[in-house]
C-alpha positions in Angstrom: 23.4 13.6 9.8 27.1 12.8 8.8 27.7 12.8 12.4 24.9 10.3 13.6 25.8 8.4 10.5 29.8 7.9 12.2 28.5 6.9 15.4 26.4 4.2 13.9 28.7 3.0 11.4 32.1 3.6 13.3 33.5 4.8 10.5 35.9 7.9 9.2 33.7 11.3 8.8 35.7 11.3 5.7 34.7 7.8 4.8 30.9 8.6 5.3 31.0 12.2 3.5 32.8 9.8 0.3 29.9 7.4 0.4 27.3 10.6 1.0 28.3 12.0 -1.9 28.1 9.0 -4.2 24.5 8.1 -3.0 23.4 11.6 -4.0 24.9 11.7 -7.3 23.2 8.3 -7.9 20.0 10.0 -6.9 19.5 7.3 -3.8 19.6 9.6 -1.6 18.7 13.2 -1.1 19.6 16.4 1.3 16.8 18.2 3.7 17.8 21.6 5.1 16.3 22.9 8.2 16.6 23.4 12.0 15.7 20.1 14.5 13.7 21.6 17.5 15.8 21.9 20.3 19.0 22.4 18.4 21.0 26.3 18.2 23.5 27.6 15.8 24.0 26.3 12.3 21.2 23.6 11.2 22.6 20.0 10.4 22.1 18.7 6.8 19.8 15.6 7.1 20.2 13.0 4.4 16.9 10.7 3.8 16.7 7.8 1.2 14.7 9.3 -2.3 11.8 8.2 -2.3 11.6 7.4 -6.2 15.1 6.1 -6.1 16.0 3.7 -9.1 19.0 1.4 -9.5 21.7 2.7 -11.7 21.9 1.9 -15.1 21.1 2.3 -18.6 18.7 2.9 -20.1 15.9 3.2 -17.9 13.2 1.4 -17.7 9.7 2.9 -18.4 7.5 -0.5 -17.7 4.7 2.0 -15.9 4.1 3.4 -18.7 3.2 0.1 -20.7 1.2 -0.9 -17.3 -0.5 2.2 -17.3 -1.5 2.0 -20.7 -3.3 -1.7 -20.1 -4.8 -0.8 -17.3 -6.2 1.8 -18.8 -7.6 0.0 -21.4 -9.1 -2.5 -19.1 -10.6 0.3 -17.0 -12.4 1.5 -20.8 -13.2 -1.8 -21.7 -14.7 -3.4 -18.5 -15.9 -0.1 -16.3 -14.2 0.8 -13.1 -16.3 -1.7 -11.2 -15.7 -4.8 -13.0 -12.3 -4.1 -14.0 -11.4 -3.3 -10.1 -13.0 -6.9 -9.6 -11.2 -9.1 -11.6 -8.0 -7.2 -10.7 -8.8 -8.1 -7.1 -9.1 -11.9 -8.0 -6.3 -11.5 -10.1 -4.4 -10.2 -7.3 -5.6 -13.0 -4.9 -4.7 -15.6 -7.0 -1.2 -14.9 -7.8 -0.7 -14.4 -3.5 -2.3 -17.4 -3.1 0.3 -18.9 -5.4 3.1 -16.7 -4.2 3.0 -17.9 -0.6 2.3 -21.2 -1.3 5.4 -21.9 -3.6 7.5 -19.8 -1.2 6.4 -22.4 1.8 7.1 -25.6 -0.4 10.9 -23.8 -1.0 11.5 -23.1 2.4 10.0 -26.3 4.3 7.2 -23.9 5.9 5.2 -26.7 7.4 2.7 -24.0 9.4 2.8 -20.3 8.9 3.5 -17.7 11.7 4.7 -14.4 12.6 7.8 -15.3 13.2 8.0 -17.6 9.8 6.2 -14.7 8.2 8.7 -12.6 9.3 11.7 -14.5 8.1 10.7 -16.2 4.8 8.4 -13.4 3.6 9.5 -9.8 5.0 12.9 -11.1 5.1 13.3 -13.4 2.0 10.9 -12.4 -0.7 10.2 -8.8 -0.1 13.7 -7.8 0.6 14.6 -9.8 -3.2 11.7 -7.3 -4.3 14.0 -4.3 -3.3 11.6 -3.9 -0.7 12.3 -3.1 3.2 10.7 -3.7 6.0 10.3 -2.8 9.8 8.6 -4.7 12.1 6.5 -2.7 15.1 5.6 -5.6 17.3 5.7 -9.5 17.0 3.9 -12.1 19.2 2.5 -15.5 18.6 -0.5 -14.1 16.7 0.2 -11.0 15.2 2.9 -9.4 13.2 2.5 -5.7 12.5 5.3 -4.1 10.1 5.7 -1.4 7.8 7.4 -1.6 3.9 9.7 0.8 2.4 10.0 1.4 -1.1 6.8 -0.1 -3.4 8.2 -1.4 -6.7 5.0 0.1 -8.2 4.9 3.5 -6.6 5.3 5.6 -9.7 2.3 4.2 -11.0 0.2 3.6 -7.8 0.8 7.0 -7.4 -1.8 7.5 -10.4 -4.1 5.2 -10.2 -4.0 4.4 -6.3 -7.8 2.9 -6.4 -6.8 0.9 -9.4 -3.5 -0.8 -8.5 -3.7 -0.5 -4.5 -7.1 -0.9 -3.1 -8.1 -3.7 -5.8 -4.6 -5.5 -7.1 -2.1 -5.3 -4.0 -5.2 -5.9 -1.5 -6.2 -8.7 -3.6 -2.2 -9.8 -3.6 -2.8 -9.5 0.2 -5.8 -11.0 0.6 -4.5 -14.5 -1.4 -0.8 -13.9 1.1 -3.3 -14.3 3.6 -5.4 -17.1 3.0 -2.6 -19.0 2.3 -1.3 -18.6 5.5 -4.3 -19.8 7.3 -6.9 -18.4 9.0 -5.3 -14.7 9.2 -7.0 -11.6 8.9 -4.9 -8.7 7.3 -5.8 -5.1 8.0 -3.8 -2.4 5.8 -3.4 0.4 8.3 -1.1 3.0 5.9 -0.3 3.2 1.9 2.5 4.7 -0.3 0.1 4.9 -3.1 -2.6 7.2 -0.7 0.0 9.1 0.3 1.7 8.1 3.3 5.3 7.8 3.5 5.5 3.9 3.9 2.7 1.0 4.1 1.5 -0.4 7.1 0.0 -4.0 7.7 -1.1 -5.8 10.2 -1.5 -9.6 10.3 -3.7 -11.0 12.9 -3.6 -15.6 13.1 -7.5 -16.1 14.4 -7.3 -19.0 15.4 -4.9 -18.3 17.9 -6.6 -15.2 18.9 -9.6 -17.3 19.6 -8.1 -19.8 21.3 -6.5 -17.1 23.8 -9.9 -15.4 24.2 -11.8 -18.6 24.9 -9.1 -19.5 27.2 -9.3 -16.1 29.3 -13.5 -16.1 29.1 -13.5 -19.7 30.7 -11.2 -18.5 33.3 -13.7 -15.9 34.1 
């Protein structure tokens, strides 16, 4: 609410209702009407970021429509199994290479959460347009949600195309490059779900703490 928004912010109602307004007529944002439970009298307008928000400008850009179009083809000229295939290795490959020239930039000399956390949630993600929370953080695991996929319109469509065979093969390579890390996709924008959730579990850590606690025993 503009309310909640002032008391975070610190700033004049008058101030926030100025920026409100521009966000809405840039379509970024986007007003919800209704009661919250517990509250009486006059509901609050809620304001929520839109979830098929696009930077201004002009014209826009219909790129989902070409990638549509070749994936389709693909899918007609390979069949839905094979085409689902080589987009998975397709996908693995260019995360492989992704996370391997992002360590060489940044002087990564062993991937962890908290590495993860900076260079790749942080760095490359948030350069994507892409923002992230992270749940919980330890020494082995990182588990974190993402906010706004820069392929949603079209994921949207063809979910078992560009999700479950290109971004999990994107994940898988992000992963192997990072070591021995298992990744386990818990939530997906393209399914459905509001956000995508991922968790990212280093083994050999894991293993080390589990062998640790079974000798202890």
């Amino acid at each position: 609410t503009v309310r909640e928004l002032t008391q975070e912010l610190h700033l004049h109602r008058l101030t926030i209702r100025y920026h409100i307004n521009f966000l809405l007529r840039e379509g970024l944002i986007e007003e919800l009407h209704g009661a919250r439970p517990g509250t009486a009298g006059r509901p609050p307008v809620l304001y929520r970021t839109s979830r098929h928000a696009r930077v201004p400008g002009f014209p826009p850009r219909r790129f989902e429509l070409i990638a549509q179009t070749a994936l389709a083809t693909l899918l007609d000229a390979l069949g839905q199994g094979d085409a689902r295939a080589r987009l998975f290795q397709k996908g693995k490959q260019v995360g492989a290479m992704s996370v391997k020239a992002l360590g060489e930039a940044k002087g990564v000399k062993r991937w962890t959460p908290d590495a993860y956390d900076e260079h790749m949630l942080k760095g490359s993600y948030r350069e994507m347009g892409v923002t992230t929370e992270v749940l919980s953080k330890s020494a082995d695991e990182i588990h974190y949600r993402a906010f706004g996929c820069p392929f949603l319109e079209l994921a949207e469509q063809m979910p078992e195309v560009v999700c479950d065979a290109l971004d999990s093969g994107f994940h898988a390579g992000v992963t192997s490059g990072l070591g021995d890390v298992k990744n386990t996709r818990v939530r997906c924008m393209g399914h459905g779900d509001p956000f995508c959730e991922y968790i990212l579990v280093w083994q050999k850590g894991l293993k080390a703490r589990t062998g640790k606690r079974a000798r202890a025993s």
